[in-house]
Jmol script that loads the backbone (N, CA, C; Angstrom):
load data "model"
ATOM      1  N   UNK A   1       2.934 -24.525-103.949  1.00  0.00           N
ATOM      2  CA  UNK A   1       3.497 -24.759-102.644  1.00  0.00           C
ATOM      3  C   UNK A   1       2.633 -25.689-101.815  1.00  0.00           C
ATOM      4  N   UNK A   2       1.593 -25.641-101.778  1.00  0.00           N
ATOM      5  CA  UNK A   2       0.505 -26.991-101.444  1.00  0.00           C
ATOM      6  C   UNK A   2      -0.571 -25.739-100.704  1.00  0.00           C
ATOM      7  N   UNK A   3      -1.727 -26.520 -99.843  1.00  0.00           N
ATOM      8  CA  UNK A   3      -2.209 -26.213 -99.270  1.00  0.00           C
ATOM      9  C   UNK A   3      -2.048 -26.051 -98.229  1.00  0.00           C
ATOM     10  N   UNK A   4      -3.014 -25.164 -97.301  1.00  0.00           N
ATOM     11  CA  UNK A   4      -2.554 -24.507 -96.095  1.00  0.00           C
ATOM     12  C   UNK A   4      -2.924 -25.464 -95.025  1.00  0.00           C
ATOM     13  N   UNK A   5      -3.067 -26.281 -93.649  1.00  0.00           N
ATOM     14  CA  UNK A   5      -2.677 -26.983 -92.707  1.00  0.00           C
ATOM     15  C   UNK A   5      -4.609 -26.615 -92.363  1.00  0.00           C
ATOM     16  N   UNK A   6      -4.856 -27.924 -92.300  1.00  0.00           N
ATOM     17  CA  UNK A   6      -6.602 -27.561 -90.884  1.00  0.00           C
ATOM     18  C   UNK A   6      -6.014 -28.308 -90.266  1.00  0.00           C
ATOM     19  N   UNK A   7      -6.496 -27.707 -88.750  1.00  0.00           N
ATOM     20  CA  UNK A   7      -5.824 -27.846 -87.597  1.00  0.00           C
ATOM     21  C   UNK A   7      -7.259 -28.326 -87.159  1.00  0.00           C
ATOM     22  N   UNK A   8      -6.562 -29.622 -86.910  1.00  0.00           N
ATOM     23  CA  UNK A   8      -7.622 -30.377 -85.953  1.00  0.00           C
ATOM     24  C   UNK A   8      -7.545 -30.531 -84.340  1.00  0.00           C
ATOM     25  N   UNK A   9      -8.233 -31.349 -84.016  1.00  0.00           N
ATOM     26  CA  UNK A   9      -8.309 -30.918 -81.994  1.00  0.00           C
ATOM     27  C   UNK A   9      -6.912 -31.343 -81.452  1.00  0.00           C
ATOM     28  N   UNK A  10      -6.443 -31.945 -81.691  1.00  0.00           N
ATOM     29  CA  UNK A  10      -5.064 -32.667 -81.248  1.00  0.00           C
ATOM     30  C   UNK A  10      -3.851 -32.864 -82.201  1.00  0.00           C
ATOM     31  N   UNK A  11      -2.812 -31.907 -81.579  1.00  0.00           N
ATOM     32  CA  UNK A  11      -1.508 -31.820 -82.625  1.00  0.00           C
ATOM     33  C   UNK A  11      -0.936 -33.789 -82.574  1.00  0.00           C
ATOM     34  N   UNK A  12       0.174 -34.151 -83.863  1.00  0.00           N
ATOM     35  CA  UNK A  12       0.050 -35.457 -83.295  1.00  0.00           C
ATOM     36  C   UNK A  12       1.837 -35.218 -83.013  1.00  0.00           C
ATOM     37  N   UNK A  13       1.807 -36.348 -81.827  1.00  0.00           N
ATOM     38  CA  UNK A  13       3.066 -36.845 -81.367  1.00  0.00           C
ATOM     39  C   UNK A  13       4.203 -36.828 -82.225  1.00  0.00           C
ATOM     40  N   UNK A  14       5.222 -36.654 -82.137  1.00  0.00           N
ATOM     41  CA  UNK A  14       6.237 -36.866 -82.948  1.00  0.00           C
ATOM     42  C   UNK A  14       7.287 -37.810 -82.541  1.00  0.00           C
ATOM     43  N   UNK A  15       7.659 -39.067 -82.595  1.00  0.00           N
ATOM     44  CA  UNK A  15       8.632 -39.466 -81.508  1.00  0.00           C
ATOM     45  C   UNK A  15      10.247 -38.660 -81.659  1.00  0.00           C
ATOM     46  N   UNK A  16      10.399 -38.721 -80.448  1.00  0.00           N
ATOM     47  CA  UNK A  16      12.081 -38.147 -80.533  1.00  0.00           C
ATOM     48  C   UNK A  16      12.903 -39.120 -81.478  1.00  0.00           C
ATOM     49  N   UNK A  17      13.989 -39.092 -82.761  1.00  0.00           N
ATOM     50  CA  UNK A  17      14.180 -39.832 -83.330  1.00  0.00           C
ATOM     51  C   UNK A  17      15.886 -40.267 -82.786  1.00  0.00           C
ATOM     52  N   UNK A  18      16.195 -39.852 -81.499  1.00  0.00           N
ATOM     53  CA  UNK A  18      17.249 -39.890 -80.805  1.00  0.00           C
ATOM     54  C   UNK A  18      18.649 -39.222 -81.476  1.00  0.00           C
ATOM     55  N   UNK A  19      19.424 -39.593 -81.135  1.00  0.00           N
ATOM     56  CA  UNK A  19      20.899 -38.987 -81.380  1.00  0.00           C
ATOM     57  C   UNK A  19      21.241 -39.292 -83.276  1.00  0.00           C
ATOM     58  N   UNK A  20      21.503 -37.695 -83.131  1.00  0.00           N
ATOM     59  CA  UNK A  20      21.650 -38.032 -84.937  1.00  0.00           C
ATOM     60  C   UNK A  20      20.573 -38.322 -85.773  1.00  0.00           C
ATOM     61  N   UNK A  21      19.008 -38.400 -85.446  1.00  0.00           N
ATOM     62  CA  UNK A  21      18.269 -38.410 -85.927  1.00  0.00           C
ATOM     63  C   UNK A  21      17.496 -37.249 -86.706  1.00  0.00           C
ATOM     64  N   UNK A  22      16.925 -37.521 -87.531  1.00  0.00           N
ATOM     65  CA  UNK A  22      15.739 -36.614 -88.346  1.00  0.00           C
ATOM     66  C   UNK A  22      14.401 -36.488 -87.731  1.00  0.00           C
ATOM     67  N   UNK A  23      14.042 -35.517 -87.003  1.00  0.00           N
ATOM     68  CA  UNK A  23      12.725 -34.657 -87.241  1.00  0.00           C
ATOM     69  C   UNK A  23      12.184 -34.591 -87.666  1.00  0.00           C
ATOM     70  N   UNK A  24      10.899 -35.706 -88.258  1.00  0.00           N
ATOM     71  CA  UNK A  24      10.057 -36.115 -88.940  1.00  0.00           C
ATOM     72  C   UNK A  24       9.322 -34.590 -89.332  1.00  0.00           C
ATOM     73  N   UNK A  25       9.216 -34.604 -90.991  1.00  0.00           N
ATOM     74  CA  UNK A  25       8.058 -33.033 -91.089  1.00  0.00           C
ATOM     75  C   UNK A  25       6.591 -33.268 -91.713  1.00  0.00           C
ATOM     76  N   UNK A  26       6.549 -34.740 -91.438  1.00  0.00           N
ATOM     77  CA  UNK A  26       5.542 -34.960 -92.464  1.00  0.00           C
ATOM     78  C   UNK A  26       4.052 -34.526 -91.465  1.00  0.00           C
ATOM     79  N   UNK A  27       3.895 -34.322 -90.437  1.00  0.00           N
ATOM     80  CA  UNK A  27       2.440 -33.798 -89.669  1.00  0.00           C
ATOM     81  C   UNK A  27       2.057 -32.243 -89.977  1.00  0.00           C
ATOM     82  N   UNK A  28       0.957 -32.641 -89.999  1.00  0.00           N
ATOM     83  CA  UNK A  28       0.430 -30.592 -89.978  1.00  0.00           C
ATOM     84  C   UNK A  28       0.648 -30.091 -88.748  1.00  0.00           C
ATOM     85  N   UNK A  29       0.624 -30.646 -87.392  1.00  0.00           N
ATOM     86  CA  UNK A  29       0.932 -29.987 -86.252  1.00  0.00           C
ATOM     87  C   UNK A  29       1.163 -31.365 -85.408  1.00  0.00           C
ATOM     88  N   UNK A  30       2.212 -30.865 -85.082  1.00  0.00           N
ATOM     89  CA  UNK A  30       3.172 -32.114 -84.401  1.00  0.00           C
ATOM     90  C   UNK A  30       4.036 -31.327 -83.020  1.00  0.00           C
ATOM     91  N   UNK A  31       4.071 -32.172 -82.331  1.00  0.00           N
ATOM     92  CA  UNK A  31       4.992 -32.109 -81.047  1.00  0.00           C
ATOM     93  C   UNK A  31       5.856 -33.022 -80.580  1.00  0.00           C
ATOM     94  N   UNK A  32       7.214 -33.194 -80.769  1.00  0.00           N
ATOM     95  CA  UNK A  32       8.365 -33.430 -80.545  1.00  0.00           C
ATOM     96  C   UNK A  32       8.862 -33.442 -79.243  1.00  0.00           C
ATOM     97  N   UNK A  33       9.241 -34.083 -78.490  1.00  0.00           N
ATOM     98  CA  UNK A  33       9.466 -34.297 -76.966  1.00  0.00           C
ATOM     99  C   UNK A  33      11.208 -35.031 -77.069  1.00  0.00           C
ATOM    100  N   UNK A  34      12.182 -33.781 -77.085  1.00  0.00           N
ATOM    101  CA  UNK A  34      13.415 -34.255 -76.984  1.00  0.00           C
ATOM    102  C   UNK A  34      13.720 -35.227 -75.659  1.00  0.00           C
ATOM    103  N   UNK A  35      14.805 -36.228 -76.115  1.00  0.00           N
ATOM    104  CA  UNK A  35      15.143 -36.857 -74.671  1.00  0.00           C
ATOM    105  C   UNK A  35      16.694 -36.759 -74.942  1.00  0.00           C
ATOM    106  N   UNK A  36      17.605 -36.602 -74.139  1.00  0.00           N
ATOM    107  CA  UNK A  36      19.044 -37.107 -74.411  1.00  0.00           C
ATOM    108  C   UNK A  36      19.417 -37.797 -73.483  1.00  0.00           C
ATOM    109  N   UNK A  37      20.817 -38.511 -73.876  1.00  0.00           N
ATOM    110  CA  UNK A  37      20.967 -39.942 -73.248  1.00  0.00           C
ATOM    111  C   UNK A  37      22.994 -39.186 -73.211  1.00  0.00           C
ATOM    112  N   UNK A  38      22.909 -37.738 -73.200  1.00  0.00           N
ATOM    113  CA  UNK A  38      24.328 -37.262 -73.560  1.00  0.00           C
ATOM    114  C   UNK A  38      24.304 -36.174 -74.427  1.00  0.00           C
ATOM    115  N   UNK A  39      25.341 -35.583 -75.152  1.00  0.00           N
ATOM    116  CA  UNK A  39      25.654 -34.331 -75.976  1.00  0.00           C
ATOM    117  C   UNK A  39      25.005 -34.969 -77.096  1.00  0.00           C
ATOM    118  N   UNK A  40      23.888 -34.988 -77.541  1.00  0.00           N
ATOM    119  CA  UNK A  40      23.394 -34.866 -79.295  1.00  0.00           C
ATOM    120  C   UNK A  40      23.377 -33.984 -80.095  1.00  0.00           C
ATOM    121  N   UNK A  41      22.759 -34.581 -81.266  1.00  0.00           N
ATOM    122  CA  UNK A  41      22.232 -33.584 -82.112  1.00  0.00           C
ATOM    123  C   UNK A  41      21.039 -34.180 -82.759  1.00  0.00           C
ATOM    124  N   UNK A  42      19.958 -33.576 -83.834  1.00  0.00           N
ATOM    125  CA  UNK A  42      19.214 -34.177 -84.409  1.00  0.00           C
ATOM    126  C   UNK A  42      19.480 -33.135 -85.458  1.00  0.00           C
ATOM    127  N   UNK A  43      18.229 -33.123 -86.974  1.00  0.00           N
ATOM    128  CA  UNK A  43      17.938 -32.136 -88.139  1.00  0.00           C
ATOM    129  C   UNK A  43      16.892 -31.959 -88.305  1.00  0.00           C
ATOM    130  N   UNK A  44      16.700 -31.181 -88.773  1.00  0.00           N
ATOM    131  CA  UNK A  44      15.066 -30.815 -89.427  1.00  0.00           C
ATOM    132  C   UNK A  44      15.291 -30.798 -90.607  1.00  0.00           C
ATOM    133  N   UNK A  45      14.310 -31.158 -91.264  1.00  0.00           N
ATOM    134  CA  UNK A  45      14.254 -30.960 -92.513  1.00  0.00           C
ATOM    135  C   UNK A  45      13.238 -29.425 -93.006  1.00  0.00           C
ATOM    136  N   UNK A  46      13.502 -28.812 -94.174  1.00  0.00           N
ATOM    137  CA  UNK A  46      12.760 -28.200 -94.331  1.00  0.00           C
ATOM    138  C   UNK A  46      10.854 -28.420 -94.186  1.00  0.00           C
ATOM    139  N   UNK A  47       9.877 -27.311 -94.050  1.00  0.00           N
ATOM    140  CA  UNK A  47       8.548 -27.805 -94.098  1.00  0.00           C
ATOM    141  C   UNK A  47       7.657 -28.503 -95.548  1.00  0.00           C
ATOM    142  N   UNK A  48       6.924 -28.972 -95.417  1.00  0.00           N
ATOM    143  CA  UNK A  48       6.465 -29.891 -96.656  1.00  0.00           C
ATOM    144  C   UNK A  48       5.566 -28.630 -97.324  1.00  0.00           C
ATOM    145  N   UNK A  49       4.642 -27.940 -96.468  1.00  0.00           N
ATOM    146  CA  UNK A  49       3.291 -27.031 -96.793  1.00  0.00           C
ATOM    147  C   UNK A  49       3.292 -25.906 -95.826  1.00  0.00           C
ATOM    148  N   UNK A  50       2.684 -24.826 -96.385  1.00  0.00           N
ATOM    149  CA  UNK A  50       2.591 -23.614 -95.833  1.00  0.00           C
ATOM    150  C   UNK A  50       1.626 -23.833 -94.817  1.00  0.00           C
ATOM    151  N   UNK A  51       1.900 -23.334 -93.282  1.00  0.00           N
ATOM    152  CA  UNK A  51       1.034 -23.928 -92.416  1.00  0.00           C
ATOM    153  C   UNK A  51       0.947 -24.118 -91.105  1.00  0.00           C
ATOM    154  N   UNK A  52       2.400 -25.690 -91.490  1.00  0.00           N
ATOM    155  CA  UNK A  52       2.450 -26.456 -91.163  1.00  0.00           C
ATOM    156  C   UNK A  52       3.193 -25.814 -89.505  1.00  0.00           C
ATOM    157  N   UNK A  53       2.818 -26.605 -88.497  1.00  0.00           N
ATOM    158  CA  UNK A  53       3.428 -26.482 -87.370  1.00  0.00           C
ATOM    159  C   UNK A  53       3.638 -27.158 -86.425  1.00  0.00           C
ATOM    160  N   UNK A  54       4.966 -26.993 -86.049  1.00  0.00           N
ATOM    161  CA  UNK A  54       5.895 -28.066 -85.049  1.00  0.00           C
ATOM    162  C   UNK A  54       6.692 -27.254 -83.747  1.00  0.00           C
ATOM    163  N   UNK A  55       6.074 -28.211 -82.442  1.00  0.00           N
ATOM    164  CA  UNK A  55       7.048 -27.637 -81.259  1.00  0.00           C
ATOM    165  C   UNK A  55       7.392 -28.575 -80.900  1.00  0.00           C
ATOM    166  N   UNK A  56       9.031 -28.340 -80.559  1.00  0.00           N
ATOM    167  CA  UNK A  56      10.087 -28.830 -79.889  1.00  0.00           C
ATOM    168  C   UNK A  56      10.396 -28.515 -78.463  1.00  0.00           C
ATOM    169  N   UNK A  57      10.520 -29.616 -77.506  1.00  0.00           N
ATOM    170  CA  UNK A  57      10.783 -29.027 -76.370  1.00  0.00           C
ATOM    171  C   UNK A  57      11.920 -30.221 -75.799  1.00  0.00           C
ATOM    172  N   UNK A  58      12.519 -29.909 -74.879  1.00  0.00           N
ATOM    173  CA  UNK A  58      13.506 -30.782 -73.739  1.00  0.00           C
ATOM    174  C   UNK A  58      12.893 -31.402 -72.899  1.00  0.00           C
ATOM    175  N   UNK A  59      12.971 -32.395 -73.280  1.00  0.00           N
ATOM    176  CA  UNK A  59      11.769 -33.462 -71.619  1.00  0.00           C
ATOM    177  C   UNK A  59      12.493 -34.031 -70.916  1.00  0.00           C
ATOM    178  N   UNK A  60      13.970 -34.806 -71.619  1.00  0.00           N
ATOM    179  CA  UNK A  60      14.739 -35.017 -70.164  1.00  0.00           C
ATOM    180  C   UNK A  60      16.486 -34.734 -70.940  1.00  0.00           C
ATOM    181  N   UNK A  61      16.908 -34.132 -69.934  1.00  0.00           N
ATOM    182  CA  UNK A  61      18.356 -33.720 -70.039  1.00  0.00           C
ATOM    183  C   UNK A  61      19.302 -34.492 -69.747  1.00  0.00           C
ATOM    184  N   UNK A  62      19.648 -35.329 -70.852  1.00  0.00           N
ATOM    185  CA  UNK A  62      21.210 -36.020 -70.278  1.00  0.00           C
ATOM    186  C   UNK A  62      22.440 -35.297 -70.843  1.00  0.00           C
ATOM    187  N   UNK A  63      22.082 -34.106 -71.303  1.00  0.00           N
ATOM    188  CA  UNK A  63      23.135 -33.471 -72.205  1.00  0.00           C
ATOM    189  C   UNK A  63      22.299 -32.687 -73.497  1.00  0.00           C
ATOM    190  N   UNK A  64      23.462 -31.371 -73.593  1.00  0.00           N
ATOM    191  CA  UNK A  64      22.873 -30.818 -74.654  1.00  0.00           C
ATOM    192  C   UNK A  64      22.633 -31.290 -76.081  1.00  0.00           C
ATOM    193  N   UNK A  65      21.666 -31.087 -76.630  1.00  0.00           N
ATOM    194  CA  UNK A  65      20.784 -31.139 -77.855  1.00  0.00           C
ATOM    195  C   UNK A  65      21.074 -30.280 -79.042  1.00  0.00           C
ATOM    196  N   UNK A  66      22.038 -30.282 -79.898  1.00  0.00           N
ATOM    197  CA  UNK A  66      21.765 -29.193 -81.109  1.00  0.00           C
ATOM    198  C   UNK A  66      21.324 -29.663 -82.038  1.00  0.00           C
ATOM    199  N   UNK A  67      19.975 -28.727 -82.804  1.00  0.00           N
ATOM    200  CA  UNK A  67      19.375 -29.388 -84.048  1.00  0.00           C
ATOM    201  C   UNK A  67      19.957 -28.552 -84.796  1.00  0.00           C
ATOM    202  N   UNK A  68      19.962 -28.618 -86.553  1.00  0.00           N
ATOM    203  CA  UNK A  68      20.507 -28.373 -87.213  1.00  0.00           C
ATOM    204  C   UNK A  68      19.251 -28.389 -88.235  1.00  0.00           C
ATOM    205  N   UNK A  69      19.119 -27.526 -88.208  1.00  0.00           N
ATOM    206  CA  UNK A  69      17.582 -27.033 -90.057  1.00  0.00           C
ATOM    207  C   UNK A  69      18.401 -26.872 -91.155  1.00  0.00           C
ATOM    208  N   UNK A  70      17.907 -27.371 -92.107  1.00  0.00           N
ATOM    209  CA  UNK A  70      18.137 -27.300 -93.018  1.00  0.00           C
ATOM    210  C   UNK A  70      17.758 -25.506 -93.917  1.00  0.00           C
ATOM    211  N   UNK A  71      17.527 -24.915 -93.488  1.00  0.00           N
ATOM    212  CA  UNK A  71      17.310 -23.624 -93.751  1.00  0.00           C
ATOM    213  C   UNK A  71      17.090 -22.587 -92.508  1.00  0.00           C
ATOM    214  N   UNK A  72      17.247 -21.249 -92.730  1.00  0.00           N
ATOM    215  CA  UNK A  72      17.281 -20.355 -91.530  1.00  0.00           C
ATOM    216  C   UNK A  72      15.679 -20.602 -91.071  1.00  0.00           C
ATOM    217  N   UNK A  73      15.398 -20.044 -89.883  1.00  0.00           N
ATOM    218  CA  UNK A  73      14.120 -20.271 -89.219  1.00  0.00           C
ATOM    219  C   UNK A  73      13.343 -19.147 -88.635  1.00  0.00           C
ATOM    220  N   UNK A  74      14.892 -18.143 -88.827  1.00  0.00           N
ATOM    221  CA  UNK A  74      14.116 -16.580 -88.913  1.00  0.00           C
ATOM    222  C   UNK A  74      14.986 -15.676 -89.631  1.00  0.00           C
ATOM    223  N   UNK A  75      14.136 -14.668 -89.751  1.00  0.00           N
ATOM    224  CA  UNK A  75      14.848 -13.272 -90.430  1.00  0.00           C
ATOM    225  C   UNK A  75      16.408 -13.182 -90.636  1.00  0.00           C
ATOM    226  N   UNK A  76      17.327 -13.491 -89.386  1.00  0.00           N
ATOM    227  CA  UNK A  76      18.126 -13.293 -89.226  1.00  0.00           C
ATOM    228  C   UNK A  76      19.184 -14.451 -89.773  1.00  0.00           C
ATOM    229  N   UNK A  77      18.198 -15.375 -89.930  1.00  0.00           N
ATOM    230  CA  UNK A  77      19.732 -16.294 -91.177  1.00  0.00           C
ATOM    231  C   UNK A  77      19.834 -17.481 -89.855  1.00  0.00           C
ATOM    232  N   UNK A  78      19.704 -17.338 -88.478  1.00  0.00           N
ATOM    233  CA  UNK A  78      20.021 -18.671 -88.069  1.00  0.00           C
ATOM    234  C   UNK A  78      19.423 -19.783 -88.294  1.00  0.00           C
ATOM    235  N   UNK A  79      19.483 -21.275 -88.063  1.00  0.00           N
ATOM    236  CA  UNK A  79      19.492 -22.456 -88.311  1.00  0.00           C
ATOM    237  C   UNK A  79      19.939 -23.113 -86.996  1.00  0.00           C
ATOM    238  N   UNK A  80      20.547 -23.383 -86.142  1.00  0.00           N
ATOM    239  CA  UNK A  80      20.940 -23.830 -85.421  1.00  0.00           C
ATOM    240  C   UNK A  80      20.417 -23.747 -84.047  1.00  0.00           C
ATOM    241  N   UNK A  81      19.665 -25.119 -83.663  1.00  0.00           N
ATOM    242  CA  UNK A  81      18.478 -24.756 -81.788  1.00  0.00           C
ATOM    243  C   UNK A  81      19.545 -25.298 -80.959  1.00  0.00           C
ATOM    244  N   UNK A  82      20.093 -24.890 -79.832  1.00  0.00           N
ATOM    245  CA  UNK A  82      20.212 -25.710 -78.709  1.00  0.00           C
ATOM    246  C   UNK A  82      19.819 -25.585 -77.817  1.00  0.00           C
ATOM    247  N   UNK A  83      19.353 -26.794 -77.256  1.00  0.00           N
ATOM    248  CA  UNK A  83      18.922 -27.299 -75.906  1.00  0.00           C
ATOM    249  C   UNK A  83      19.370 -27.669 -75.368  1.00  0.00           C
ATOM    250  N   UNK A  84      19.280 -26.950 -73.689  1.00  0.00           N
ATOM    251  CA  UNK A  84      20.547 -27.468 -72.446  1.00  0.00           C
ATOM    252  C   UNK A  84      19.655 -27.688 -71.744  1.00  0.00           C
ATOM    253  N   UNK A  85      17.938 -27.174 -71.031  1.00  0.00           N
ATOM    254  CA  UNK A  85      17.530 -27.635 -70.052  1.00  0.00           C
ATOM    255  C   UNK A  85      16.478 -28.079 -70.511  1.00  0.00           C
ATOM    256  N   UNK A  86      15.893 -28.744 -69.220  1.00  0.00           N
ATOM    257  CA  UNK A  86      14.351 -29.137 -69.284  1.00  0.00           C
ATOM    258  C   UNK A  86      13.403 -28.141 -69.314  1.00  0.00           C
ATOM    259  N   UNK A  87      12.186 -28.455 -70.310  1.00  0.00           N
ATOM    260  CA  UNK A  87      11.588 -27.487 -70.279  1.00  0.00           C
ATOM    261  C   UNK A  87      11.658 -26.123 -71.491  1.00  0.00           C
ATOM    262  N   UNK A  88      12.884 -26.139 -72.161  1.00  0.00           N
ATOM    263  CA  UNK A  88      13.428 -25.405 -73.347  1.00  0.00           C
ATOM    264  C   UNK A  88      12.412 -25.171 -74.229  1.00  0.00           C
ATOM    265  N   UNK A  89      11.505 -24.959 -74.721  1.00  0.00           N
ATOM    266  CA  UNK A  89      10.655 -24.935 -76.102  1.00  0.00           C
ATOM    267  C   UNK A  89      10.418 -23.899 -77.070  1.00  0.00           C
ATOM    268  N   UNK A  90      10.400 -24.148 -78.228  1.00  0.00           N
ATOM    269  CA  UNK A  90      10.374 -23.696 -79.616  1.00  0.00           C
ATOM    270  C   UNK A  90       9.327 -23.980 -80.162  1.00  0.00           C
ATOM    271  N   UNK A  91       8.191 -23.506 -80.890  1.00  0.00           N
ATOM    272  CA  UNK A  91       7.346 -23.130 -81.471  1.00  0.00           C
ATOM    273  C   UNK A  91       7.938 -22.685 -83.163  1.00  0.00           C
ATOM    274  N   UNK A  92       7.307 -23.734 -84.474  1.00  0.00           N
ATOM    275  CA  UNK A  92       7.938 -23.173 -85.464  1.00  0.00           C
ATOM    276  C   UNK A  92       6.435 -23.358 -86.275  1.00  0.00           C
ATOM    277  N   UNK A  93       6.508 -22.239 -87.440  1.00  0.00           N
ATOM    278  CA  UNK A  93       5.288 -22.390 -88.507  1.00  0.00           C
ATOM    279  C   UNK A  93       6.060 -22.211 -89.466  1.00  0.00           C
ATOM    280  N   UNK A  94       5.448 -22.813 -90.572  1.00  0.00           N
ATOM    281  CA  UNK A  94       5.968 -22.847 -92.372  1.00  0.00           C
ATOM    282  C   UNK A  94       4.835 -21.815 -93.057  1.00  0.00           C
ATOM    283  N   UNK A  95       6.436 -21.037 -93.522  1.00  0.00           N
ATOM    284  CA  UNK A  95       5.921 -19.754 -94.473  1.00  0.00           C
ATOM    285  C   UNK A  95       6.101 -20.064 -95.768  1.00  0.00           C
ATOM    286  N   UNK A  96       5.847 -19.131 -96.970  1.00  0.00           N
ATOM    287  CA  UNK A  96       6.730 -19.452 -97.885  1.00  0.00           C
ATOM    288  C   UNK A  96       7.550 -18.046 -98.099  1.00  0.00           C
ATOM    289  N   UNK A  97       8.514 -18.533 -98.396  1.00  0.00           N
ATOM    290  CA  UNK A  97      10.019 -17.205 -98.166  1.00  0.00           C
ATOM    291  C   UNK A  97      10.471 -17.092 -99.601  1.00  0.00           C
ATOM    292  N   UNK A  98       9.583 -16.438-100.456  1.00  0.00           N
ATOM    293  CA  UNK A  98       9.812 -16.420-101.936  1.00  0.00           C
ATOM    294  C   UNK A  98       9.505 -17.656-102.648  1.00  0.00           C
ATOM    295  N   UNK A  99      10.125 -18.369-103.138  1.00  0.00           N
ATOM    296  CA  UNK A  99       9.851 -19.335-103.947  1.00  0.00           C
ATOM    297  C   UNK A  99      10.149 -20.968-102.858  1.00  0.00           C
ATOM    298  N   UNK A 100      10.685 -20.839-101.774  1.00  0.00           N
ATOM    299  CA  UNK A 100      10.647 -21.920-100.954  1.00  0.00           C
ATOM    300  C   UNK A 100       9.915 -22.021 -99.797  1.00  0.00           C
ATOM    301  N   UNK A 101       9.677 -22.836 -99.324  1.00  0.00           N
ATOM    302  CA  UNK A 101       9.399 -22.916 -98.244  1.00  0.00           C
ATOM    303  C   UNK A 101      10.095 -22.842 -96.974  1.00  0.00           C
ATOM    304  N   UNK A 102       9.647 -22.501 -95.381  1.00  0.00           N
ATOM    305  CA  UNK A 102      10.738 -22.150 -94.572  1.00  0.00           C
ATOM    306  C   UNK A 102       9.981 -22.102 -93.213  1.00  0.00           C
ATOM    307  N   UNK A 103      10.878 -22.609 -92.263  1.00  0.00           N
ATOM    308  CA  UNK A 103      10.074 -22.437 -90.616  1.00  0.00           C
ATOM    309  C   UNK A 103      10.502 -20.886 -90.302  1.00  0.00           C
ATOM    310  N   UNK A 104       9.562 -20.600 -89.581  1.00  0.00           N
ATOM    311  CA  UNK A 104       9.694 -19.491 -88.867  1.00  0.00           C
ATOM    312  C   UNK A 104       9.162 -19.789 -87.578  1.00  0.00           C
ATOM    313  N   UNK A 105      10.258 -18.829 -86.404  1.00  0.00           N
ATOM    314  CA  UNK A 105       9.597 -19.210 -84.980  1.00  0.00           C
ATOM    315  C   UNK A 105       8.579 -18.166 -84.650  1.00  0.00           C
ATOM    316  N   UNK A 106       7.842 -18.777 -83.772  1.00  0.00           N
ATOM    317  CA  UNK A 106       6.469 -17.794 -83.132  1.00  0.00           C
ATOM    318  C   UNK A 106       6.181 -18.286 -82.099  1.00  0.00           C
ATOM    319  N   UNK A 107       7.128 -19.198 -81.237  1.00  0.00           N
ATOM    320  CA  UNK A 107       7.504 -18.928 -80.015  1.00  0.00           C
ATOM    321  C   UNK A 107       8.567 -19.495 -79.630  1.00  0.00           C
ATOM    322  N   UNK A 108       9.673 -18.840 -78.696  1.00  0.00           N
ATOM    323  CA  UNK A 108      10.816 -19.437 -77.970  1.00  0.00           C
ATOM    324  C   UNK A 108      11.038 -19.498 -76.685  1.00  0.00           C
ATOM    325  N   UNK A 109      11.290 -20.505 -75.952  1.00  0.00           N
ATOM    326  CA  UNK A 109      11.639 -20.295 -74.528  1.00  0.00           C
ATOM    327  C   UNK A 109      12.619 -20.699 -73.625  1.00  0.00           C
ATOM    328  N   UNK A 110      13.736 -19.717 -74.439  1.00  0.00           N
ATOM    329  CA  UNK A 110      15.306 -20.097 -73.635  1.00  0.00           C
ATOM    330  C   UNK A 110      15.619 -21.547 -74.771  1.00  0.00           C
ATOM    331  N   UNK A 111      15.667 -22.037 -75.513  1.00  0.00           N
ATOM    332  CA  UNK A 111      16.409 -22.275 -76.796  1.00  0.00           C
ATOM    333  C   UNK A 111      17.374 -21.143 -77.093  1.00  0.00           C
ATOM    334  N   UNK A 112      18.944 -21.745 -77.460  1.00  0.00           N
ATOM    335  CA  UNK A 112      20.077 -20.543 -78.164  1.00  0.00           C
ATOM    336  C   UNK A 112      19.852 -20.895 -79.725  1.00  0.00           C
ATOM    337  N   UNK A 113      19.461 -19.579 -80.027  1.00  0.00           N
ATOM    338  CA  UNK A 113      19.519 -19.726 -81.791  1.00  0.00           C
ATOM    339  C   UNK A 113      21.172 -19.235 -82.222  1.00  0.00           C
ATOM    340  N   UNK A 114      21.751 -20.058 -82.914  1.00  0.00           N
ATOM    341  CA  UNK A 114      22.435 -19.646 -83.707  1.00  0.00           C
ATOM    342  C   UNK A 114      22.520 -19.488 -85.280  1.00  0.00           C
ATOM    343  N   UNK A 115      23.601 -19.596 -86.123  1.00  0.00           N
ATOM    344  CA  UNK A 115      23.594 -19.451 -87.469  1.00  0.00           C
ATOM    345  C   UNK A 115      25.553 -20.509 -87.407  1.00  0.00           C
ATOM    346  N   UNK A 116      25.193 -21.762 -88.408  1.00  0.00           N
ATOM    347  CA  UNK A 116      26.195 -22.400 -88.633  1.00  0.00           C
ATOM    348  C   UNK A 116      26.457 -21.992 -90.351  1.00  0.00           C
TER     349      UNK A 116
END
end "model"
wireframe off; spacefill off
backbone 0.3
color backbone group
């Protein structure tokens, strides 16, 4: 499954990859700064290494945000973030969930999780 993530002094930037875009997973600890320009969406891809960690937040609201993971992100089977305000943030770490790999959250703040 690879190795586990050293966390150095500064998570790195992630740029927002705008409407319909992919969620880069390739950082060990990365931060993502949504913008919308209207109703989007973006994806995640599953995590590369056990570890690994990424927060998502709403920095400016022109409309809601739904991301779409490629696998559930907790216990409960959902996959699906949306973001309606500023300020929204999600906190995710990569476990391994049997034989794959998988985000799990370990922090949320007013993000709607669903399951598509």
């Amino acid at each position: 499954m690879g190795n586990a993530v050293s966390w150095g002094a500064q998570p790195s930037i992630i740029t927002d990859p705008g409407a319909s875009g992919a969620i880069p997973t390739t950082e060990g600890w990365g931060v993502c700064s949504i913008v919308t320009a209207g109703v989007e969406t973006r994806t995640l891809a599953i995590p590369q290494r056990v570890g690994q960690r990424l927060s998502l937040a709403m920095k400016t609201d022109g409309g809601n945000c739904t991301l779409t993971a490629a696998s559930a992100i907790n216990e409960t089977g959902n996959n699906t973030l949306l973001f309606q305000n500023v300020g929204e943030y999600i906190a995710l770490e990569a476990i391994e969930a049997g034989a794959a790999l998988a985000w799990r959250v370990i922090a949320n703040d007013s993000v709607t999780l669903s399951t598509v």
